[in-house]
C-alpha positions as CSV (number, residue, x, y, z in Angstrom):
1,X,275.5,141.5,206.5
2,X,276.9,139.2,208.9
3,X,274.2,139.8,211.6
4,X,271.7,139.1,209.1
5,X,273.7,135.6,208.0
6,X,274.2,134.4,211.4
7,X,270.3,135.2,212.3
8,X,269.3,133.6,208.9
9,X,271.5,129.9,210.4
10,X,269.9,130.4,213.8
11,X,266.4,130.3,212.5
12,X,267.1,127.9,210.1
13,X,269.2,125.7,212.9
14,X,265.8,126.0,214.8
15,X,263.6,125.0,212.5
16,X,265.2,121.9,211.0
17,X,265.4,120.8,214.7
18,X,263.2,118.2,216.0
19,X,260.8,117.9,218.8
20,X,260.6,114.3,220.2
21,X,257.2,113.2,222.3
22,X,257.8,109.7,224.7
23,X,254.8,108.6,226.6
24,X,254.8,105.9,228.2
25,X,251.0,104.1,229.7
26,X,251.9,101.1,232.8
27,X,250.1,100.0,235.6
28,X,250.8,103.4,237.6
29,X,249.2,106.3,235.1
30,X,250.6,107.8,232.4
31,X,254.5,109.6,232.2
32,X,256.8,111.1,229.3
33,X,258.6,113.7,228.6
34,X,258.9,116.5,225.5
35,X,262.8,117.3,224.1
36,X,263.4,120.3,221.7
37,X,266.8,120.4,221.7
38,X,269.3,119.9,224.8
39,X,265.8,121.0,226.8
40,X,263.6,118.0,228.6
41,X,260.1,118.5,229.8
42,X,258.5,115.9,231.8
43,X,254.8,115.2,233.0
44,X,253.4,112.5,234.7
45,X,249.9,111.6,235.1
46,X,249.2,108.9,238.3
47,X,245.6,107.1,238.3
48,X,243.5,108.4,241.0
49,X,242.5,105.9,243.5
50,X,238.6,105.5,243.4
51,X,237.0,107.1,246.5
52,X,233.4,106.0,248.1
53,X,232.2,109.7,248.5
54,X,230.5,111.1,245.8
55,X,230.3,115.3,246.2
56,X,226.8,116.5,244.9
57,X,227.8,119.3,242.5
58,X,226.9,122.3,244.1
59,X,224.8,124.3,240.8
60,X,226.0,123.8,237.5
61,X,229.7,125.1,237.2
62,X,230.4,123.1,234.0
63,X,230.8,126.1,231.2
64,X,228.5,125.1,228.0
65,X,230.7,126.3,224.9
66,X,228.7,126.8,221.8
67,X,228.0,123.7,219.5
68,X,228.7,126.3,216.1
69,X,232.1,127.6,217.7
70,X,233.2,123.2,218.6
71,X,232.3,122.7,215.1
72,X,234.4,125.4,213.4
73,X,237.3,124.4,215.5
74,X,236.4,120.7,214.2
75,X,236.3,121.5,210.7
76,X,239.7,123.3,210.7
77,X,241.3,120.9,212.6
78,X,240.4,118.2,210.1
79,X,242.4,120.5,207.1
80,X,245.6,120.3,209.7
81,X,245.1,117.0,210.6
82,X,245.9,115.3,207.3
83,X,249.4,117.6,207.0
84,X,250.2,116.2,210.9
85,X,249.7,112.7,210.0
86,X,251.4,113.3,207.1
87,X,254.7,114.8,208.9
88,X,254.1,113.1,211.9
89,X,256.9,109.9,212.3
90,X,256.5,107.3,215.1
91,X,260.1,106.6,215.8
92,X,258.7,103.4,218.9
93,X,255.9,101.7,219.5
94,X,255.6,99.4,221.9
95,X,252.6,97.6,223.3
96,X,252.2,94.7,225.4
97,X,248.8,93.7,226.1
98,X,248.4,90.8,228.9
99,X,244.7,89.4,229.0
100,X,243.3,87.9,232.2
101,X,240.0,87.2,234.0
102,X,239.2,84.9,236.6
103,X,236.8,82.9,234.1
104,X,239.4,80.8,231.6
105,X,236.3,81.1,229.2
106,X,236.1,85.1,229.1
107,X,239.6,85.2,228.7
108,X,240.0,83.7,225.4
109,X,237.0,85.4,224.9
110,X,238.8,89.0,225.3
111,X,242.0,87.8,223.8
112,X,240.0,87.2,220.5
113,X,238.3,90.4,220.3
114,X,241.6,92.5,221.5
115,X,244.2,90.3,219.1
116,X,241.5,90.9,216.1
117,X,241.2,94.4,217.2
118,X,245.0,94.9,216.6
119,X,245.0,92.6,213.3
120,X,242.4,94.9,211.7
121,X,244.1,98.6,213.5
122,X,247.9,97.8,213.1
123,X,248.0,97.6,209.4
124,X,245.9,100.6,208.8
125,X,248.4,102.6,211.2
126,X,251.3,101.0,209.7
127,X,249.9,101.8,205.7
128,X,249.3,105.7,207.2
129,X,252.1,106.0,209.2
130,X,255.4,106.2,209.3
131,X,256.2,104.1,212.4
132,X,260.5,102.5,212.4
133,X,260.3,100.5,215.0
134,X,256.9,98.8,216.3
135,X,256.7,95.7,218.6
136,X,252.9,94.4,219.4
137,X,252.6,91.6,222.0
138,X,248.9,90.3,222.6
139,X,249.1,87.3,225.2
140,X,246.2,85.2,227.2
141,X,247.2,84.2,231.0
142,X,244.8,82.7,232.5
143,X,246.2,82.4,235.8
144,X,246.2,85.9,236.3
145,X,243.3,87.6,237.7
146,X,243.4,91.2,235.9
147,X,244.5,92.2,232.3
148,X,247.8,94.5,232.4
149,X,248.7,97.0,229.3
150,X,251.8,99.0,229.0
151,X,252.3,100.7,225.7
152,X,255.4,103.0,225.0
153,X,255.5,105.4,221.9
154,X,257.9,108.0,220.7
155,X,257.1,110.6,218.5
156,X,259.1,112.9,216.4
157,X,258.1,115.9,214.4
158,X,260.4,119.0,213.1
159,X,259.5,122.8,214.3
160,X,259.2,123.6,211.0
161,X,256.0,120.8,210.4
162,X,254.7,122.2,213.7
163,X,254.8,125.8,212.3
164,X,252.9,124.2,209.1
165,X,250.2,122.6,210.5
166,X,249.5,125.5,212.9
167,X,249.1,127.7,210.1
168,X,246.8,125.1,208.4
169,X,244.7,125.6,210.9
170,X,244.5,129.3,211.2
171,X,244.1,129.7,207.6
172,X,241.2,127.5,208.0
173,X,239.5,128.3,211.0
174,X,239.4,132.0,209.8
175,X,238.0,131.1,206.5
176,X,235.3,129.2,208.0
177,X,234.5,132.4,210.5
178,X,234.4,134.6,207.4
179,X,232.4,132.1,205.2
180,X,230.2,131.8,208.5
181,X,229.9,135.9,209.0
182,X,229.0,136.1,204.9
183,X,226.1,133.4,205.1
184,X,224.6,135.1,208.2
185,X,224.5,138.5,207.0
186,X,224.0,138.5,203.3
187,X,222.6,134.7,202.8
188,X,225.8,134.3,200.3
189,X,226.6,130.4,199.5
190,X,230.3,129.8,200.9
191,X,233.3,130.2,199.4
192,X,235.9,128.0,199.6
């Protein structure tokens, strides 16, 4: 009885447990990390210097998946998608846009279009979302001679929502394979 208790407060330990996402995007590529518990993963993702060779691809080696299987996997992940917004909650978000060209006249140009851009994105996010702390800074220079982003964001979401959403999507996906099998062999109208 016991054994079964204490494996009944592990599971449930784990699955109330969060998993926190921090990514952050500067002028040298892309780095976070992923926490579940006292355990830290970290990636980072450096931009690649542009080189002057270009390599001829020798044949085709890019593998063509099939258009019916991308849209199956599409249509599922719609269905899971809502539930992942929906548990999803954006403890940071930082951005801090810094617009500049060598022509004064583009600038505000840019500026403009990026600032509106924002205006009309932000309070679409922020009606969707749940997002606790959030800091957007949109600023013209026009001394400076190239436009700088660095954006910082911090996700959370419990094993339990992740558990959720995955079956969401496996529910789904196989009833769109079945519906698919029925309508090819027997001409049947789905079934939802």
């Amino acid at each position: 009885m016991w054994i079964f208790l204490l494996i009944f407060c592990i599971v449930l330990l784990i699955a109330l447990s969060n998993v926190y996402v921090s990514a952050c995007f500067n002028g040298e590529g892309l780095c976070g990390f992923i926490r579940v518990f006292v355990f830290k993963i970290a990636f980072t993702k450096k931009k690649k210097e542009k080189t002057e060779k270009k390599s001829e691809p020798e044949g085709d080696k890019k593998k063509n998946g099939k258009l019916n299987e991308l849209k199956l996997i599409l249509e599922s992940a719609r269905c899971a998608l809502g539930k992942f917004v929906r548990y999803l909650n954006i403890r940071n978000l930082y951005m801090d846009i810094n617009i500049g060209t060598e022509d004064a006249f583009l600038t505000a140009m840019l500026y403009g279009s990026v600032a509106a851009g924002i205006g009309t994105l932000f309070p679409i996010l922020n009606q969707n979302l749940k997002i606790k702390k959030k800091s957007i800074n949109v600023t013209a220079d026009f001394g400076a001679m190239d436009s700088t982003v660095y954006m910082e964001v911090t996700l959370s979401l419990r094993i339990w929502q992740i558990i959720v959403v995955a079956y969401a999507f496996a529910v789904q996906y196989l009833k769109n394979i079945i519906n698919k099998r029925r309508d090819g062999k027997n001409g049947r109208a789905r079934v939802e």
